[in-house]
mmCIF file of the N, C-alpha and C atoms, coordinates in Angstrom:
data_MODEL
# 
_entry.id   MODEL 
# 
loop_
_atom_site.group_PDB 
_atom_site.id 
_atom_site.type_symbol 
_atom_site.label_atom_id 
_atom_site.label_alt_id 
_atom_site.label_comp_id 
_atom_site.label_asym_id 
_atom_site.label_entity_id 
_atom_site.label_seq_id 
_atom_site.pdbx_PDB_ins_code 
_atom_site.Cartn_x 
_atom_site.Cartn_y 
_atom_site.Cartn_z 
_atom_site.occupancy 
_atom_site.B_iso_or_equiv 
_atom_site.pdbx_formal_charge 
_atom_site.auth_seq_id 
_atom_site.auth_comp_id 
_atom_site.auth_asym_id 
_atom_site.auth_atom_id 
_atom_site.pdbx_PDB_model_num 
ATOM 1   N N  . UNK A 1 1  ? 0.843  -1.183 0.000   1.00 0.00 ? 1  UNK A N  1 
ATOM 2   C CA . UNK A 1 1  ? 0.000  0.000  0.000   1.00 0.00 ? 1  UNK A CA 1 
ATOM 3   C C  . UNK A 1 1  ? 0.891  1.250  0.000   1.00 0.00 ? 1  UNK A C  1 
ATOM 4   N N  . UNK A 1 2  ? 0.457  2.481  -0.850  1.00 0.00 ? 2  UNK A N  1 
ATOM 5   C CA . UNK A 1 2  ? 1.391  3.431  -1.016  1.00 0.00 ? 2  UNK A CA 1 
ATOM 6   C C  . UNK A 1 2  ? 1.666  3.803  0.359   1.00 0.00 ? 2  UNK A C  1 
ATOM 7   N N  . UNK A 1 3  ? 2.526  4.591  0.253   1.00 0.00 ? 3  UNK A N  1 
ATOM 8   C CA . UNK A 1 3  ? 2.467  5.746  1.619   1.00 0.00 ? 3  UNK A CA 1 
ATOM 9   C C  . UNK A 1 3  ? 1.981  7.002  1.603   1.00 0.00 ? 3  UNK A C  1 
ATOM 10  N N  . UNK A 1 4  ? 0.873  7.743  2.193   1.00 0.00 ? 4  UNK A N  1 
ATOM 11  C CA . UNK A 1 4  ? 0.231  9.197  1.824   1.00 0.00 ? 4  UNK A CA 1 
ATOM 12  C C  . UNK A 1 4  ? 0.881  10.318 2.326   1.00 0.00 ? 4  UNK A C  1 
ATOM 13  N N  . UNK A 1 5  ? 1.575  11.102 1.274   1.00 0.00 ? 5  UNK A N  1 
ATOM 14  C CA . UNK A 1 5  ? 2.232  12.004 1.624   1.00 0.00 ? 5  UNK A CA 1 
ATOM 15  C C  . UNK A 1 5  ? 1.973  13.686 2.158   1.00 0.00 ? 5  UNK A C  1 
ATOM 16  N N  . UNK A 1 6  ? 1.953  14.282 3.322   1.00 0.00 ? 6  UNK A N  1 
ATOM 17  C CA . UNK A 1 6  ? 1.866  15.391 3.404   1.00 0.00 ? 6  UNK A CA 1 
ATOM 18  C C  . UNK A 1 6  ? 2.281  16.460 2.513   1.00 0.00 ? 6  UNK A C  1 
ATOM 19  N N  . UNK A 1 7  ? 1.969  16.661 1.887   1.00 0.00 ? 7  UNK A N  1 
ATOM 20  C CA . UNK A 1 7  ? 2.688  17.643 0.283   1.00 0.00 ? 7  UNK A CA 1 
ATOM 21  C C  . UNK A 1 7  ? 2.697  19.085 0.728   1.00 0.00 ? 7  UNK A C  1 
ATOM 22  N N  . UNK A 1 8  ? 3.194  20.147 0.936   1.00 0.00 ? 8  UNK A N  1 
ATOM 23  C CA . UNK A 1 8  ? 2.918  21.863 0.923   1.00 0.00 ? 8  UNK A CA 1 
ATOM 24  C C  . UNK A 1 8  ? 2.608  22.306 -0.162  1.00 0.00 ? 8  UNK A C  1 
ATOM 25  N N  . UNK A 1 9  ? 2.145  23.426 -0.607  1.00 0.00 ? 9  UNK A N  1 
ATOM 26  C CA . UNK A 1 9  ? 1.460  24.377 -2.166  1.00 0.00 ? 9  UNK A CA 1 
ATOM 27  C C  . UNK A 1 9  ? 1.988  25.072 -1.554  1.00 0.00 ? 9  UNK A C  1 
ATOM 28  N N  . UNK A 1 10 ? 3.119  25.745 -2.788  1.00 0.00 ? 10 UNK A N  1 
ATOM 29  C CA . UNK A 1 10 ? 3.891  27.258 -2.811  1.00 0.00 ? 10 UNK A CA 1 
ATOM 30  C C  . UNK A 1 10 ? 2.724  27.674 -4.003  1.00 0.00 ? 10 UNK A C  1 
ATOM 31  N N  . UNK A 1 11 ? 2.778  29.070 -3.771  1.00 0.00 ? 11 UNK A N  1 
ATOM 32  C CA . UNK A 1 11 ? 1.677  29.789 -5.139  1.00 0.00 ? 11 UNK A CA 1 
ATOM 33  C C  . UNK A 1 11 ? 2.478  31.186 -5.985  1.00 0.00 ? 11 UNK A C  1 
ATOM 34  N N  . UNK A 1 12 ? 2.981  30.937 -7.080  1.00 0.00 ? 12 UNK A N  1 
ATOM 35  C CA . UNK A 1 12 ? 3.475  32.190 -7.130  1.00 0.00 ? 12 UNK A CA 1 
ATOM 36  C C  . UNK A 1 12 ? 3.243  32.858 -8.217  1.00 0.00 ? 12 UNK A C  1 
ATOM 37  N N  . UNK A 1 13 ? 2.951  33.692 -8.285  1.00 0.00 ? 13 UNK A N  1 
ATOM 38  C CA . UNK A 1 13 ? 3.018  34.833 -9.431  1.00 0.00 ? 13 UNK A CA 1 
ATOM 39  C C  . UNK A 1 13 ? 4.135  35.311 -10.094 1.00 0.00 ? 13 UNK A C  1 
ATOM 40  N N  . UNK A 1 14 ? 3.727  34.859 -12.087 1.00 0.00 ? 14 UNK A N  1 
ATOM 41  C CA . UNK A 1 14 ? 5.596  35.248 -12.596 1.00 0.00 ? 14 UNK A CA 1 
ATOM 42  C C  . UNK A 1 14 ? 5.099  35.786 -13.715 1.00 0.00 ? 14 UNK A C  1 
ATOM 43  N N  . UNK A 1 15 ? 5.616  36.718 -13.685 1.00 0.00 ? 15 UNK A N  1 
ATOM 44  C CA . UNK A 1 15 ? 5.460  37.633 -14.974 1.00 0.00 ? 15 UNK A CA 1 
ATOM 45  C C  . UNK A 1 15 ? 6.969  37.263 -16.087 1.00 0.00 ? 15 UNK A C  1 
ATOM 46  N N  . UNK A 1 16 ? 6.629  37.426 -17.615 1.00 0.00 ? 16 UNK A N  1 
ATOM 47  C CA . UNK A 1 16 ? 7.303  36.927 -18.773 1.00 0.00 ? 16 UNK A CA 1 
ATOM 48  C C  . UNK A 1 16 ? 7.050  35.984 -19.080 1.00 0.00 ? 16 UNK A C  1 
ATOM 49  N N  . UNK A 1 17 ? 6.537  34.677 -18.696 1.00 0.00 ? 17 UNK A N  1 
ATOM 50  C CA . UNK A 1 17 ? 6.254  33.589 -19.319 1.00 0.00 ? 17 UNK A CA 1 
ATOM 51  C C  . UNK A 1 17 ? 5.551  33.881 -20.326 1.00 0.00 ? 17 UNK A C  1 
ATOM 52  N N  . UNK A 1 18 ? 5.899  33.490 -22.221 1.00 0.00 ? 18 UNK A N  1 
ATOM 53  C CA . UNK A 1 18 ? 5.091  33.930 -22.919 1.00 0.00 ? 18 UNK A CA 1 
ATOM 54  C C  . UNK A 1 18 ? 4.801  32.734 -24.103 1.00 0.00 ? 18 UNK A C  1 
ATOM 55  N N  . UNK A 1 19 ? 5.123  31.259 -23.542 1.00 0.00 ? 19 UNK A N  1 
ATOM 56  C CA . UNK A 1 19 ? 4.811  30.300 -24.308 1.00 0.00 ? 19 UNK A CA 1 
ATOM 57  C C  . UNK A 1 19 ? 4.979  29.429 -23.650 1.00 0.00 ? 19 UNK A C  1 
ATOM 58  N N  . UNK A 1 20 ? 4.048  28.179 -23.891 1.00 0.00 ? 20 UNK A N  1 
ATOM 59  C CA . UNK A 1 20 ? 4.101  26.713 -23.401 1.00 0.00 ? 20 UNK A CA 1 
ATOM 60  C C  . UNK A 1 20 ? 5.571  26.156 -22.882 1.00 0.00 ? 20 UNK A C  1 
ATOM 61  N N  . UNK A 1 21 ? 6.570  26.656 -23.965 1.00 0.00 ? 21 UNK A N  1 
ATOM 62  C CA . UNK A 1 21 ? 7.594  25.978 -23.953 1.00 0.00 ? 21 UNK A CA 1 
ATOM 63  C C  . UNK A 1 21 ? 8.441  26.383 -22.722 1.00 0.00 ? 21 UNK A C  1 
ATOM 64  N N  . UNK A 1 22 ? 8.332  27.448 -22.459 1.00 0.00 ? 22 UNK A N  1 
ATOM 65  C CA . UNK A 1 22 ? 9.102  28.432 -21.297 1.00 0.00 ? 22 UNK A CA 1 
ATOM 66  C C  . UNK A 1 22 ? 8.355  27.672 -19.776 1.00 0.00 ? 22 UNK A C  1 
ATOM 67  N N  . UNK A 1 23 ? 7.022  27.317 -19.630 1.00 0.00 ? 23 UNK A N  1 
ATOM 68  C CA . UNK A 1 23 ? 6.206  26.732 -18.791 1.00 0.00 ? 23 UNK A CA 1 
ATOM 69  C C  . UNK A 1 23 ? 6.342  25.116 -18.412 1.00 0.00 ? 23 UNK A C  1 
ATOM 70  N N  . UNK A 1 24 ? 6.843  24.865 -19.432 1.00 0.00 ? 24 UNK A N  1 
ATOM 71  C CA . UNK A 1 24 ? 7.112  23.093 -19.819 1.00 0.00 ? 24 UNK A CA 1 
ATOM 72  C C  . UNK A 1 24 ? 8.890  23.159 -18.835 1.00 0.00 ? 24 UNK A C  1 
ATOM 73  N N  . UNK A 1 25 ? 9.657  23.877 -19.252 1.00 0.00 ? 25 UNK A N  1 
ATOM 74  C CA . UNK A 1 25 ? 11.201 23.987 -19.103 1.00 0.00 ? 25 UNK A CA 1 
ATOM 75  C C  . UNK A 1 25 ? 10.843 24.752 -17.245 1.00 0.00 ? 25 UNK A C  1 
ATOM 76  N N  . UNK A 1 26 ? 10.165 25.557 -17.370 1.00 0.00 ? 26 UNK A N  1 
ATOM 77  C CA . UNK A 1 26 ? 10.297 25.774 -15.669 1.00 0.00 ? 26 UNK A CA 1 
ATOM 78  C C  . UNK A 1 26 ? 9.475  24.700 -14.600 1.00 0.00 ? 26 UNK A C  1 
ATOM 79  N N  . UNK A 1 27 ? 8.610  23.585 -15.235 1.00 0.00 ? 27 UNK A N  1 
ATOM 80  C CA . UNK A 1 27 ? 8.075  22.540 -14.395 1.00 0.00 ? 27 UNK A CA 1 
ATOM 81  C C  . UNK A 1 27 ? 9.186  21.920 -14.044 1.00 0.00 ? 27 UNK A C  1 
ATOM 82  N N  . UNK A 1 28 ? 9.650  21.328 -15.789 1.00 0.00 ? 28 UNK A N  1 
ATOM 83  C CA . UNK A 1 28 ? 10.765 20.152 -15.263 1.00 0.00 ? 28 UNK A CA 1 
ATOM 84  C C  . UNK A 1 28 ? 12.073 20.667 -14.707 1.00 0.00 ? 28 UNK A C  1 
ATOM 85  N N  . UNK A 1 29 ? 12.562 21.500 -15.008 1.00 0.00 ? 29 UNK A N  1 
ATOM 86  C CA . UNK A 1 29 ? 13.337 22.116 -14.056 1.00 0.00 ? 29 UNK A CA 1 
ATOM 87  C C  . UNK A 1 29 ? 12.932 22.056 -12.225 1.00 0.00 ? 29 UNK A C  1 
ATOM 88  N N  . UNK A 1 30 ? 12.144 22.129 -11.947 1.00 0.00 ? 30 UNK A N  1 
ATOM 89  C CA . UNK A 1 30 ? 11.717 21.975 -10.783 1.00 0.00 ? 30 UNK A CA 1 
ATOM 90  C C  . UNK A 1 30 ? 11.555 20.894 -10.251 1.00 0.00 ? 30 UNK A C  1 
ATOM 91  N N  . UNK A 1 31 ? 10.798 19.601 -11.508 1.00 0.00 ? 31 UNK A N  1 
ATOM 92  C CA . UNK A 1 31 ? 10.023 18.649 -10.812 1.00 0.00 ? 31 UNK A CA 1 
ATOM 93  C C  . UNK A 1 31 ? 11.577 17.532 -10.810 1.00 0.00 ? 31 UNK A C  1 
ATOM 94  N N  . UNK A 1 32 ? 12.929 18.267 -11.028 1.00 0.00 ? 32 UNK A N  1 
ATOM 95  C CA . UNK A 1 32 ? 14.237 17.608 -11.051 1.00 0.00 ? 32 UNK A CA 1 
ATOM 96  C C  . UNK A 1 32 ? 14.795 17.658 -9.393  1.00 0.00 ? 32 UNK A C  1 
ATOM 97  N N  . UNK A 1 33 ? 14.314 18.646 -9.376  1.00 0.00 ? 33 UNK A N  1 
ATOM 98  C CA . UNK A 1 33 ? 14.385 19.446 -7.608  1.00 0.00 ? 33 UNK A CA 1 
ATOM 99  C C  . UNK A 1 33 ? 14.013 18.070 -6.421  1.00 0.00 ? 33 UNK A C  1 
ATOM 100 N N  . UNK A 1 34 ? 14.796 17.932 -5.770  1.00 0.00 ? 34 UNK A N  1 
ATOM 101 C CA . UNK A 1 34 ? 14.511 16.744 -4.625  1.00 0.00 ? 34 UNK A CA 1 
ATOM 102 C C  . UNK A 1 34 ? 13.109 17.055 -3.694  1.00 0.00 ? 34 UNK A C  1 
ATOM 103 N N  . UNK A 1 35 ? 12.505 16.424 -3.630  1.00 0.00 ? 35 UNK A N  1 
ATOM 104 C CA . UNK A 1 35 ? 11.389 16.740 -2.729  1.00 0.00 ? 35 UNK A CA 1 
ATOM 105 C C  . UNK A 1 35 ? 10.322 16.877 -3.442  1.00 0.00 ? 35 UNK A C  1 
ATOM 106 N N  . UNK A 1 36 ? 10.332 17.658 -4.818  1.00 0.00 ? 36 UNK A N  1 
ATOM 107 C CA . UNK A 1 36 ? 8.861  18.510 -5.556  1.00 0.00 ? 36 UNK A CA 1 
ATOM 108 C C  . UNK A 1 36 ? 8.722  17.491 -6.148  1.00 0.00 ? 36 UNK A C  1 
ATOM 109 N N  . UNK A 1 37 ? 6.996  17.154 -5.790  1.00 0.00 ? 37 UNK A N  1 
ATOM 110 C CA . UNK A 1 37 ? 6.019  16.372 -6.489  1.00 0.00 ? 37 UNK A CA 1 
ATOM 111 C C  . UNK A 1 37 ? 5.478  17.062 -7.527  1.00 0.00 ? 37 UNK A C  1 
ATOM 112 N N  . UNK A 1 38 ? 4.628  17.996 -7.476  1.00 0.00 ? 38 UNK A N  1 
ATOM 113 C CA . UNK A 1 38 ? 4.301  18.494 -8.783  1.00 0.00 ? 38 UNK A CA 1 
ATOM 114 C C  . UNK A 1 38 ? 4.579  20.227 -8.682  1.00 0.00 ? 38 UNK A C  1 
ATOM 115 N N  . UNK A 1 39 ? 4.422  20.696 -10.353 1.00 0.00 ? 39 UNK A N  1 
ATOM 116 C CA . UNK A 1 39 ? 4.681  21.957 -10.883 1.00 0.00 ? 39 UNK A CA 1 
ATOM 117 C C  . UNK A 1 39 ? 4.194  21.961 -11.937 1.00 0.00 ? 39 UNK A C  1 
ATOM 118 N N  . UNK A 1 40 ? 3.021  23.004 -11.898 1.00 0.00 ? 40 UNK A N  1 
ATOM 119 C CA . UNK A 1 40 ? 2.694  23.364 -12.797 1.00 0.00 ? 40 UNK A CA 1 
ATOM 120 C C  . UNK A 1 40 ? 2.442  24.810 -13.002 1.00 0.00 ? 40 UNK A C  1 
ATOM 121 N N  . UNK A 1 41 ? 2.405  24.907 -14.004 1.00 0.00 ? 41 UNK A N  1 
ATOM 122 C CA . UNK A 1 41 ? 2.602  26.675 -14.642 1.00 0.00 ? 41 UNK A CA 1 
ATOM 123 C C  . UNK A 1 41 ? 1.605  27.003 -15.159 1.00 0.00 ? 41 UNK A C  1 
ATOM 124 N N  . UNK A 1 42 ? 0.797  28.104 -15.359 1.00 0.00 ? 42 UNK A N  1 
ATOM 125 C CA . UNK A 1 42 ? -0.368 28.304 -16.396 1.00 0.00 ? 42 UNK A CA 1 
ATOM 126 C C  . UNK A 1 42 ? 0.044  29.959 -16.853 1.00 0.00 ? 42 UNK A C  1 
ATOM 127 N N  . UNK A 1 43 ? 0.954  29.791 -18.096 1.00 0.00 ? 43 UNK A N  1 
ATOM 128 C CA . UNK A 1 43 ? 1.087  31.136 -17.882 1.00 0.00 ? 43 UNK A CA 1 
ATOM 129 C C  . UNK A 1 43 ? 0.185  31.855 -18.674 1.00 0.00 ? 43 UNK A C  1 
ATOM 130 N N  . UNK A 1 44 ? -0.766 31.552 -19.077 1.00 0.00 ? 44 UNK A N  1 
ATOM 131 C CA . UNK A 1 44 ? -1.966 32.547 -19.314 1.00 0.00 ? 44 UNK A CA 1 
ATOM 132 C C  . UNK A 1 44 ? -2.156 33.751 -18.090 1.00 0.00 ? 44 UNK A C  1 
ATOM 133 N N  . UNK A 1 45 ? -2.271 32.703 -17.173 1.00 0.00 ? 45 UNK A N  1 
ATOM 134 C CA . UNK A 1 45 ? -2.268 33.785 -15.951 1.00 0.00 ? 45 UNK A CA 1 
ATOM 135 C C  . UNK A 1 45 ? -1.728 34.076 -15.119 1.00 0.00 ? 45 UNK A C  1 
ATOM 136 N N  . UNK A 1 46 ? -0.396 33.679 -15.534 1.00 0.00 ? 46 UNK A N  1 
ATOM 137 C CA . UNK A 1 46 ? 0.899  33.802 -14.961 1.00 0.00 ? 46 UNK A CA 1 
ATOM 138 C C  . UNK A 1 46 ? 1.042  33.232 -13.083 1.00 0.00 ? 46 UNK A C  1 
ATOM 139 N N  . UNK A 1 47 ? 0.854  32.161 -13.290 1.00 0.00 ? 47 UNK A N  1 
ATOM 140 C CA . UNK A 1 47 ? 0.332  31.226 -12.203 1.00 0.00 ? 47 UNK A CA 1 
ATOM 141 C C  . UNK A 1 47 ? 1.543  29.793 -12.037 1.00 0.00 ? 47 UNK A C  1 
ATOM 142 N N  . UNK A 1 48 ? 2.365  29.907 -11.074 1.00 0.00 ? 48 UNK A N  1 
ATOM 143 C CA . UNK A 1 48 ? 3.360  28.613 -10.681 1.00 0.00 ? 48 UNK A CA 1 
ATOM 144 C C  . UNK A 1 48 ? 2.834  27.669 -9.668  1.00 0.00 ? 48 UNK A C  1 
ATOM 145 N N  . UNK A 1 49 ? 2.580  26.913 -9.774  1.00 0.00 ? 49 UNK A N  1 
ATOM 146 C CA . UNK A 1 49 ? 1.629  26.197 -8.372  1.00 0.00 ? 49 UNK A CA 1 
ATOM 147 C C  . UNK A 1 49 ? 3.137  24.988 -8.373  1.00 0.00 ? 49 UNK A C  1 
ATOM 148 N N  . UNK A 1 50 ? 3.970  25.419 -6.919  1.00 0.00 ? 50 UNK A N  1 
ATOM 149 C CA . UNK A 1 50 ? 4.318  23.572 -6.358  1.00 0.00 ? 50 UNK A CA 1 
ATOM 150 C C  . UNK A 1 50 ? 4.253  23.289 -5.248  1.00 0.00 ? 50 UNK A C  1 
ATOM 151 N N  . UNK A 1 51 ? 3.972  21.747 -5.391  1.00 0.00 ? 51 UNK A N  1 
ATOM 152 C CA . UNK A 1 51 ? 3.761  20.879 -4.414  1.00 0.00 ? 51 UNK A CA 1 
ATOM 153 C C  . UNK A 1 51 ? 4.968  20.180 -3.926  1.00 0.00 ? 51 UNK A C  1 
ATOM 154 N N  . UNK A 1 52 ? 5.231  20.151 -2.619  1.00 0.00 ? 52 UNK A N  1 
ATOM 155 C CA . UNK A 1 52 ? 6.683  19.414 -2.157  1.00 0.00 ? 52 UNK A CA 1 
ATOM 156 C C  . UNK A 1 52 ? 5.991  18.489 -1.237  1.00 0.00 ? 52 UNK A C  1 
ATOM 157 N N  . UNK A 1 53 ? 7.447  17.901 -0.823  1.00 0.00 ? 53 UNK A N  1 
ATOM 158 C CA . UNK A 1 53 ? 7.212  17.128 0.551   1.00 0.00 ? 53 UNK A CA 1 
ATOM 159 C C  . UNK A 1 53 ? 8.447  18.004 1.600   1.00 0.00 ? 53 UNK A C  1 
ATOM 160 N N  . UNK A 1 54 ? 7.797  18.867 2.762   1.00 0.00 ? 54 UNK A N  1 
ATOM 161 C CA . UNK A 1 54 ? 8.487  19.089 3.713   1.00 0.00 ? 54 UNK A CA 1 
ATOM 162 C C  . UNK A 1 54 ? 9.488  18.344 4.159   1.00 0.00 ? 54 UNK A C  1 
ATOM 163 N N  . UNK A 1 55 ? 9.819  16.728 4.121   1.00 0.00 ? 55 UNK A N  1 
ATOM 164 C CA . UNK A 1 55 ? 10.121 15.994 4.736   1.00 0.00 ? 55 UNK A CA 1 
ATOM 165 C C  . UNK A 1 55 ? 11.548 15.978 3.666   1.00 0.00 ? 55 UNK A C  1 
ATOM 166 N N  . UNK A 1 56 ? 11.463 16.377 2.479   1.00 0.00 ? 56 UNK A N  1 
ATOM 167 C CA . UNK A 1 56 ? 12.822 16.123 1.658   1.00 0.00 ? 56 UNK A CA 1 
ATOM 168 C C  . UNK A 1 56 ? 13.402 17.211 2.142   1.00 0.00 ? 56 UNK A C  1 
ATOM 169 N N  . UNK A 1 57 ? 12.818 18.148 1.376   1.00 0.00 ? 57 UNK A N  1 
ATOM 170 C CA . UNK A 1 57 ? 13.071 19.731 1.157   1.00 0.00 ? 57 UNK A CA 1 
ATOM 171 C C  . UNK A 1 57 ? 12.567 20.861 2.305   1.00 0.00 ? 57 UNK A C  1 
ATOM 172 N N  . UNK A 1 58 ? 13.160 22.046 1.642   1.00 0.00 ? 58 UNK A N  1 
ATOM 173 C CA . UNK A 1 58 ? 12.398 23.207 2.725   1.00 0.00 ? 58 UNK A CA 1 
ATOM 174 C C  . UNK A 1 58 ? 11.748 24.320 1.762   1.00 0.00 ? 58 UNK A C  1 
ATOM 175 N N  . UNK A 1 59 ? 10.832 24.956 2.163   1.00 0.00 ? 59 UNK A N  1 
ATOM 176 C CA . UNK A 1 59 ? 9.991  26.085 1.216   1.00 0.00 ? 59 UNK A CA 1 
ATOM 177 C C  . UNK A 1 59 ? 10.971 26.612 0.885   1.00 0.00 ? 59 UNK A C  1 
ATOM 178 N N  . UNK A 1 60 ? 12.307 27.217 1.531   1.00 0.00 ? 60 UNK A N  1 
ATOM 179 C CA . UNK A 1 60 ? 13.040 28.191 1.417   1.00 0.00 ? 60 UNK A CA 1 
ATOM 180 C C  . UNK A 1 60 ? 13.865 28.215 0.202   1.00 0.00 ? 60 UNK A C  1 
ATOM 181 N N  . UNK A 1 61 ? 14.178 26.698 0.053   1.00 0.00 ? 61 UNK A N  1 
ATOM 182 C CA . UNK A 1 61 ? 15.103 26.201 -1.118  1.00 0.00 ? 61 UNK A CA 1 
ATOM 183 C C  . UNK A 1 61 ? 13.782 25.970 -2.609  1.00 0.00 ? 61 UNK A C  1 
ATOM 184 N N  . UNK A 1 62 ? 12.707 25.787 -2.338  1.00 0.00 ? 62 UNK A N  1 
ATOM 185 C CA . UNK A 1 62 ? 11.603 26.023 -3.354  1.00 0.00 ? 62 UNK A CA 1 
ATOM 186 C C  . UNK A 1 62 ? 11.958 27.679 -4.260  1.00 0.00 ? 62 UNK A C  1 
ATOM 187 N N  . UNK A 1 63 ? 11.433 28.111 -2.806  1.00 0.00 ? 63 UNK A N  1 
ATOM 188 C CA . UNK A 1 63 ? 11.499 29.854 -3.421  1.00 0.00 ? 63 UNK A CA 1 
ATOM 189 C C  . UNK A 1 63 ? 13.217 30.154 -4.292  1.00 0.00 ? 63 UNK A C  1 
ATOM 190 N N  . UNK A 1 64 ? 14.532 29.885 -3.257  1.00 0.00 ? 64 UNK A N  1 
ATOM 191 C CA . UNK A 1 64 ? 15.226 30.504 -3.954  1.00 0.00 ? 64 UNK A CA 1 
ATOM 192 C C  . UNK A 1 64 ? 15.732 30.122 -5.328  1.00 0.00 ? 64 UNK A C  1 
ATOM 193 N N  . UNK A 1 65 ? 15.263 28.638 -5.825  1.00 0.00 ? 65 UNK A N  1 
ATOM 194 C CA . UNK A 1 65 ? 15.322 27.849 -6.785  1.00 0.00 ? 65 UNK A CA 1 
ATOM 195 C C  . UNK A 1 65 ? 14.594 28.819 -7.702  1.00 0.00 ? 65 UNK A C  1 
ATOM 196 N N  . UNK A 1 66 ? 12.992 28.893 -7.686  1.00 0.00 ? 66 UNK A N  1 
ATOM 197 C CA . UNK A 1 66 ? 12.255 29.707 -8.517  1.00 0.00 ? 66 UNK A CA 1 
ATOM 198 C C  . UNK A 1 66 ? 12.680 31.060 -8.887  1.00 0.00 ? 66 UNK A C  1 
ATOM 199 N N  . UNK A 1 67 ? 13.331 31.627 -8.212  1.00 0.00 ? 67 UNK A N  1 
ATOM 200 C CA . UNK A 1 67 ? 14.133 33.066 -7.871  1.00 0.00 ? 67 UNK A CA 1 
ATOM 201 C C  . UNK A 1 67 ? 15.108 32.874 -9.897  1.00 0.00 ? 67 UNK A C  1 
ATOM 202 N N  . UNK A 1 68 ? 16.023 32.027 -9.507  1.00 0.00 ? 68 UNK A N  1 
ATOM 203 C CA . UNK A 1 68 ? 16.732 31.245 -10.447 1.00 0.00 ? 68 UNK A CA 1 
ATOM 204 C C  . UNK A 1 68 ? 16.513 31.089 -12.203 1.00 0.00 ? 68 UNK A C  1 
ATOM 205 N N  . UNK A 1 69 ? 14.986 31.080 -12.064 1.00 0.00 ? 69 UNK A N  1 
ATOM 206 C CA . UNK A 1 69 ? 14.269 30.518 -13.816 1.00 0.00 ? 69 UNK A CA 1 
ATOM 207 C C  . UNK A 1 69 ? 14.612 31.893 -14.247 1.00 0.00 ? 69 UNK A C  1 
ATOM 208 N N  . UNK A 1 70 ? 14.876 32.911 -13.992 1.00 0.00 ? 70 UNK A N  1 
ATOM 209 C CA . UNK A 1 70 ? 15.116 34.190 -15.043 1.00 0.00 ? 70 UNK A CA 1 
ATOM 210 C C  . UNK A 1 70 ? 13.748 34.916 -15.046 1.00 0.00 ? 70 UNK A C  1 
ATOM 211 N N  . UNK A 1 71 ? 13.368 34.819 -14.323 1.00 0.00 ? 71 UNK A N  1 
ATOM 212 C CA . UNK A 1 71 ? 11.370 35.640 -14.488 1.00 0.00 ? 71 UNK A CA 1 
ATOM 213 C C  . UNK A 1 71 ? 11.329 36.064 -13.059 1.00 0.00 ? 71 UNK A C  1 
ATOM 214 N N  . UNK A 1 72 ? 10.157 37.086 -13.528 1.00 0.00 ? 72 UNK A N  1 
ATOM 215 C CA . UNK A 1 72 ? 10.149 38.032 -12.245 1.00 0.00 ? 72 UNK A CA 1 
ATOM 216 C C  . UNK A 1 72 ? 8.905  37.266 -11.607 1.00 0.00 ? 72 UNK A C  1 
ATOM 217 N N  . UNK A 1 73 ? 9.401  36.794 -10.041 1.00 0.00 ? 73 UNK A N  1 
ATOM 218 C CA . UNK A 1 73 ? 8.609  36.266 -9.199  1.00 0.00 ? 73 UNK A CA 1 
ATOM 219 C C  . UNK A 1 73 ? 8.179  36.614 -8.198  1.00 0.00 ? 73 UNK A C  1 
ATOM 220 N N  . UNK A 1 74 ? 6.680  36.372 -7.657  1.00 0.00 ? 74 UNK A N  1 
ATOM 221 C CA . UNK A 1 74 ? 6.463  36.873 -6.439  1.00 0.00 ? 74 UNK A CA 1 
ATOM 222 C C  . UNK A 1 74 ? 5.556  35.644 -5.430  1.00 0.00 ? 74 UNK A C  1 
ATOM 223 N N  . UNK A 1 75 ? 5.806  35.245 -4.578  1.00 0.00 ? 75 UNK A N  1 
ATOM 224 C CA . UNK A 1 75 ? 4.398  34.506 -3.498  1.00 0.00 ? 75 UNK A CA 1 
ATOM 225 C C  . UNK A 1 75 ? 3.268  35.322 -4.027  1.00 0.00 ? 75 UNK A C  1 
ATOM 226 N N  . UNK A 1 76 ? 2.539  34.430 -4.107  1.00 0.00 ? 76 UNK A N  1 
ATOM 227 C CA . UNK A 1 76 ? 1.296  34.796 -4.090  1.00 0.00 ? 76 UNK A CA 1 
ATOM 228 C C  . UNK A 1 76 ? 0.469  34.829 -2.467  1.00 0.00 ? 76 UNK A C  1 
ATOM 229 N N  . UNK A 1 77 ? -0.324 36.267 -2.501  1.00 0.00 ? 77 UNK A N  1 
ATOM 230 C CA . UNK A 1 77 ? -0.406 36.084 -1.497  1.00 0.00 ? 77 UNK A CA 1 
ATOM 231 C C  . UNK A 1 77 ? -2.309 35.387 -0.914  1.00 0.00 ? 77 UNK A C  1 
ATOM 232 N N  . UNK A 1 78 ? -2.304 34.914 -2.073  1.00 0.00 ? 78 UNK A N  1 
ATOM 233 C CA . UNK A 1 78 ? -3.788 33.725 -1.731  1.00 0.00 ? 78 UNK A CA 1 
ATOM 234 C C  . UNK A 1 78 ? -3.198 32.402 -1.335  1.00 0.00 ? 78 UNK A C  1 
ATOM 235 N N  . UNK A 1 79 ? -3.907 32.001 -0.128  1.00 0.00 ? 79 UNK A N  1 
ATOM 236 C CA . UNK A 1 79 ? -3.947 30.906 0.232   1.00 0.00 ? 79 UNK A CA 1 
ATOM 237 C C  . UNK A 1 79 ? -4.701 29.773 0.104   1.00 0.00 ? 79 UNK A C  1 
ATOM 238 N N  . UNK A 1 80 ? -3.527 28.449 -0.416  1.00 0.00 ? 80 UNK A N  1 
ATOM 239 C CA . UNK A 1 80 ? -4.376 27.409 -1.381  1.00 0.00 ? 80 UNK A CA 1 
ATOM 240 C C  . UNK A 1 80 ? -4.734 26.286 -0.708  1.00 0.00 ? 80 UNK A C  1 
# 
């Protein structure tokens, strides 16, 4: 039987994303990242959603990773 993982949602807001391909390259870039289960991007509305496991990783190393992709980032400040 699997094991059910406690996951965290970072939410962030990134301005420049202006094609699939740029959105595709900043998931997997991430989902390479130890800990992150999922990432996904919608940059229609310029929307980064990831999911970790606390237990690998820390938010802190999430954020300064995202810092990293070359786009201007911010937390979002809605809670998911």
């Amino acid at each position: 039987m699997p094991v059910e993982k406690n996951l965290v949602e970072i939410k962030f807001l990134v301005e420049g994303i202006t094609c699939t391909g740029c959105a595709m390259d900043m998931e997997n870039i991430m989902l390479d990242m130890d800990g992150v289960e999922e990432a996904s991007v919608n940059y229609a509305d310029g929307v980064f959603i990831i999911q970790y496991d606390p237990g690998e990783t820390e938010g802190e190393n999430i954020i300064k990773k995202v810092k990293t992709l070359g786009f201007k980032t911010k937390l979002s400040p809605e809670k998911t």
